[in-house]
Kinemage of the C-alpha trace (Angstrom):
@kinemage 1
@onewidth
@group {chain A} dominant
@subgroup {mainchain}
@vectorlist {calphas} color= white
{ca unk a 1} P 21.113 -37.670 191.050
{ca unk a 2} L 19.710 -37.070 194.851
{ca unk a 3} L 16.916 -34.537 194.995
{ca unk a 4} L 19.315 -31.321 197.121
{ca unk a 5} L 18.348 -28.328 198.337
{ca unk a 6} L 20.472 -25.504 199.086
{ca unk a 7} L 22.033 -24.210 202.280
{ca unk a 8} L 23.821 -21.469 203.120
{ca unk a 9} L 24.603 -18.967 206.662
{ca unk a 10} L 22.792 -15.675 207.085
{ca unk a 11} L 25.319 -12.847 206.804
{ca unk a 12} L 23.920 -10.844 210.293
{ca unk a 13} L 23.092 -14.035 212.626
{ca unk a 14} L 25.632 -16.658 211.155
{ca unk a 15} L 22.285 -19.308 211.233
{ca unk a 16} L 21.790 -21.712 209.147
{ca unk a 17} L 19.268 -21.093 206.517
{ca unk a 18} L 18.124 -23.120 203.825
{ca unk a 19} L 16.231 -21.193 200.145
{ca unk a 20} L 12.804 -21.413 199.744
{ca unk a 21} L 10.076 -21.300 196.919
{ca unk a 22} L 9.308 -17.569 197.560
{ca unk a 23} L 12.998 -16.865 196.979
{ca unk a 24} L 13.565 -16.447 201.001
{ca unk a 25} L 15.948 -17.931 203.412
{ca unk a 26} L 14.239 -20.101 205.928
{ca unk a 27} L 15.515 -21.620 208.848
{ca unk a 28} L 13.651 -24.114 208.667
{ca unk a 29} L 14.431 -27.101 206.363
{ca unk a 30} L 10.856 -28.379 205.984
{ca unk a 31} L 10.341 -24.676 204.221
{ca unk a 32} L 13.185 -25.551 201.575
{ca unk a 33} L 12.619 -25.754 197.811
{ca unk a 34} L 13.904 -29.465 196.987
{ca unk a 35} L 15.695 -30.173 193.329
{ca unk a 36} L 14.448 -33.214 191.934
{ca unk a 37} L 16.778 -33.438 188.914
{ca unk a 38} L 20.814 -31.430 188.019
{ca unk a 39} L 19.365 -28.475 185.780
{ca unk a 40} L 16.998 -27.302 188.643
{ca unk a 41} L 19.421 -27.735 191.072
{ca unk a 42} L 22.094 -25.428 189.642
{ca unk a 43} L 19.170 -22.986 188.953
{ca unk a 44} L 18.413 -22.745 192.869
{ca unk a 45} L 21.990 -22.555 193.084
{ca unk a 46} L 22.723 -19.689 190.771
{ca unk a 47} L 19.582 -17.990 192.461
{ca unk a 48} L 21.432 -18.548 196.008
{ca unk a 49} L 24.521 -16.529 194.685
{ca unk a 50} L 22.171 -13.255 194.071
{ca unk a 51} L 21.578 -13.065 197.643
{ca unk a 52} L 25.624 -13.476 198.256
{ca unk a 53} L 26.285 -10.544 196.012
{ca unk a 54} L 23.582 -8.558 198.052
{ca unk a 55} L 24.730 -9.638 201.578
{ca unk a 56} L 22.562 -11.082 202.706
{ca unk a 57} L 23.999 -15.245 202.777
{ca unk a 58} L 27.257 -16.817 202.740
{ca unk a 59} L 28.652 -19.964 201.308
{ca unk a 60} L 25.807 -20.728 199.566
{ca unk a 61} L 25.907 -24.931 198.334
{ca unk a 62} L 23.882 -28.385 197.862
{ca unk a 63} L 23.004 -31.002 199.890
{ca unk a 64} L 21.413 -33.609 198.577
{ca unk a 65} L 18.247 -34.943 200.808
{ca unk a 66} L 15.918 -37.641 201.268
{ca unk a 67} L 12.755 -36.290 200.102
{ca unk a 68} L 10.764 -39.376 200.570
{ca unk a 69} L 8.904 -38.437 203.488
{ca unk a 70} L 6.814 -34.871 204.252
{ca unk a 71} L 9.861 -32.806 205.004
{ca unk a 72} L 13.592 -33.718 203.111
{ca unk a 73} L 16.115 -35.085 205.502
{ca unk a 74} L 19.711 -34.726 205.140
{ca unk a 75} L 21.302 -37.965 203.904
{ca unk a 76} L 24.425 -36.697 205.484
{ca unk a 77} L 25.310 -36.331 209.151
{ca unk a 78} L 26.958 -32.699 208.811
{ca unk a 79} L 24.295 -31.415 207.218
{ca unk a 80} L 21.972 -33.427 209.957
{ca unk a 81} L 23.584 -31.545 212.795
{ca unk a 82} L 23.499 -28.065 210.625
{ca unk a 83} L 19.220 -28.891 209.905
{ca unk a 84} L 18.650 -29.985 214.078
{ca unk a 85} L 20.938 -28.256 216.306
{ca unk a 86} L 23.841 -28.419 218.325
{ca unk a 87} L 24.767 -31.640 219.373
{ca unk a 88} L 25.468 -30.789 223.002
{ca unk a 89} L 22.778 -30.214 225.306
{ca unk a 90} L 22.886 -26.573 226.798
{ca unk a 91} L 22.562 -27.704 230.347
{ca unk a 92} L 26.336 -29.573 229.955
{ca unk a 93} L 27.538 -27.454 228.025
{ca unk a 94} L 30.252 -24.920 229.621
{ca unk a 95} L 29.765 -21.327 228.654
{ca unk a 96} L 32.163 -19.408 226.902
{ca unk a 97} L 34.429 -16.007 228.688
């Protein structure tokens, strides 16, 4: 099994947010609590679904991440674009009516 965290979208904002040790949502995926093995990962994401039922996420799920380095990086490119950012620079991009 990949090591995963879990990611999810804030409720008010619609960001991306990712579940932390405290028990918070960070948008920051550095900040994340990382699974190492299947029975913590389904713990993180039964925890996730508490915050669902109190409004405060949606769609919580896995990803599974490289956790080799300082900070886990997303092993897939969705998730990559979700962790960094749009991938169209602001200058070029056209605004919306």
């Amino acid at each position: 099994m990949a090591t995963q965290v879990v990611s999810a979208n804030r409720l008010d904002t619609g960001r991306v947010v990712y579940l932390a040790p405290s028990g918070q949502w960070v948008g920051a995926l550095s900040e994340a609590e990382v699974a190492k093995d299947k029975v913590n990962a389904e713990d993180l994401l039964q925890r996730a679904e508490s915050a669902v039922i109190e409004s405060r996420i949606v769609g919580p799920y896995l990803i599974d991440v490289t956790a080799a380095s300082a900070a886990p990086r997303p092993q897939r490119l969705r998730e990559l674009i979700r962790a960094t950012g749009p991938t169209v620079h602001p200058a070029t991009s056209t605004p919306a009516h």
